[in-house]
KEKEBA-583779 format. One line per 4 residues: number of its first residue (from 1); their letters; for each residue x negated, y, z negated of C-alpha. Coordinates in Angstrom, 2 decimals. Example, Ala and Ser with C-alpha at 12.3 -4.5 7.8 and 13.67 -1.06 7.14 Angstrom:
% residues 2
1) as) -12.30 -4.50 -7.80 | -13.67 -1.06 -7.14
***
This chain:
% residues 87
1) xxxx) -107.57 -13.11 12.58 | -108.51 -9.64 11.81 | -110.79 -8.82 8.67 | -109.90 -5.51 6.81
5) xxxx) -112.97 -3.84 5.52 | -112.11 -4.92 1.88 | -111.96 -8.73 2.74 | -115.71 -8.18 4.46
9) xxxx) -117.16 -6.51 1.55 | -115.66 -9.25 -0.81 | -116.66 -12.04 1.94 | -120.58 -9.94 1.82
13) xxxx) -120.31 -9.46 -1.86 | -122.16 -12.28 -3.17 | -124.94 -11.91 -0.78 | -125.53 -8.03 -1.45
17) xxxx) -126.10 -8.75 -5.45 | -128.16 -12.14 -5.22 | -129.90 -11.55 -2.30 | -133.13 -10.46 -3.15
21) xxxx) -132.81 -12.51 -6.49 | -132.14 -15.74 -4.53 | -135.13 -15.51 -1.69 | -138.17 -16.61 -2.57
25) xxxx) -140.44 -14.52 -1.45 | -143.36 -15.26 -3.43 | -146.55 -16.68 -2.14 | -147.36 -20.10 -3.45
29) xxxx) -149.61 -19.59 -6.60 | -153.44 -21.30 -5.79 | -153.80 -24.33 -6.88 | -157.87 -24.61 -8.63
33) xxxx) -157.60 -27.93 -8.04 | -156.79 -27.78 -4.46 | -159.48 -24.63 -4.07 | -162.05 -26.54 -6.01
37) xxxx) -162.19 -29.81 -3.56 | -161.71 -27.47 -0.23 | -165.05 -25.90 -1.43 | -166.77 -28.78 -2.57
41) xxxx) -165.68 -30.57 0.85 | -167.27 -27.29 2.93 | -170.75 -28.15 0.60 | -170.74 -31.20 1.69
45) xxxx) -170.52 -30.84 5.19 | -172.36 -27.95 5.37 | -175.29 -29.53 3.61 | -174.93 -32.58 5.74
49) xxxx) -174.75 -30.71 9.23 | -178.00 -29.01 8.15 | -179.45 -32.18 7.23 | -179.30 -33.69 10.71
53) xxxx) -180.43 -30.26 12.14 | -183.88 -30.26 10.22 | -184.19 -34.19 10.60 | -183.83 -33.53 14.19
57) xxxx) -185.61 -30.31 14.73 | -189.27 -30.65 16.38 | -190.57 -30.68 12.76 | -188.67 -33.80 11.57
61) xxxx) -188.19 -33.20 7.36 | -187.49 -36.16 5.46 | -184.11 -37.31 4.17 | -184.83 -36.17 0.57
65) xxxx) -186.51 -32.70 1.51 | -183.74 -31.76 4.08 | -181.13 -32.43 1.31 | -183.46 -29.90 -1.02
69) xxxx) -183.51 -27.45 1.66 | -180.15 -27.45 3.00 | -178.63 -27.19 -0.68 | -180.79 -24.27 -1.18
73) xxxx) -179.79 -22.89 2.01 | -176.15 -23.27 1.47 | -176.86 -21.72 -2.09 | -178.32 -18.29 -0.34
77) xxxx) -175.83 -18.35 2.16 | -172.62 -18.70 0.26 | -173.62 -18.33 -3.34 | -171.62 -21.15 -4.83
81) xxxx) -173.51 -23.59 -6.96 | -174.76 -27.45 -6.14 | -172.28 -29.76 -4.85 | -170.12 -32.19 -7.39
85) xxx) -170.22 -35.31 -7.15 | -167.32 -37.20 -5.05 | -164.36 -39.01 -6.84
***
């Protein structure tokens, strides 16, 4: 079957005008939600992998004082405020 050049630009007609208008090219927006928990879930490790390090160090700290330190740690470090509290 041979195609003339009108019955290809018919045939590629529809994609030419809605191409662009069809794709979806935009990014996902951020969800708050989902950007709230990642961070809060990063605290928490954070804080609790430096717990264990200063509990284990040579100068074992106390459960309660590593927490203090390692929150104020992570609150230098990153700047993001104390941890919520988990669901």
């Amino acid at each position: 079957m041979k195609r003339t050049p009108t019955a290809l630009l018919l045939a590629l007609l529809p994609l030419l005008l809605l191409g662009p208008a069809c794709s979806s090219n935009q990014k996902p927006k951020p969800s708050p939600a989902i950007a709230a928990e990642t961070e809060n879930e990063f605290r928490l490790r954070w804080i609790a992998r430096r717990m264990g390090e200063l509990q284990a160090g040579p100068e074992a700290v106390e459960p309660r004082r590593a927490r203090e330190i390692a929150t104020r740690e992570f609150a230098e470090k990153f700047g993001l405020g104390p941890a919520a509290p988990r669901r």
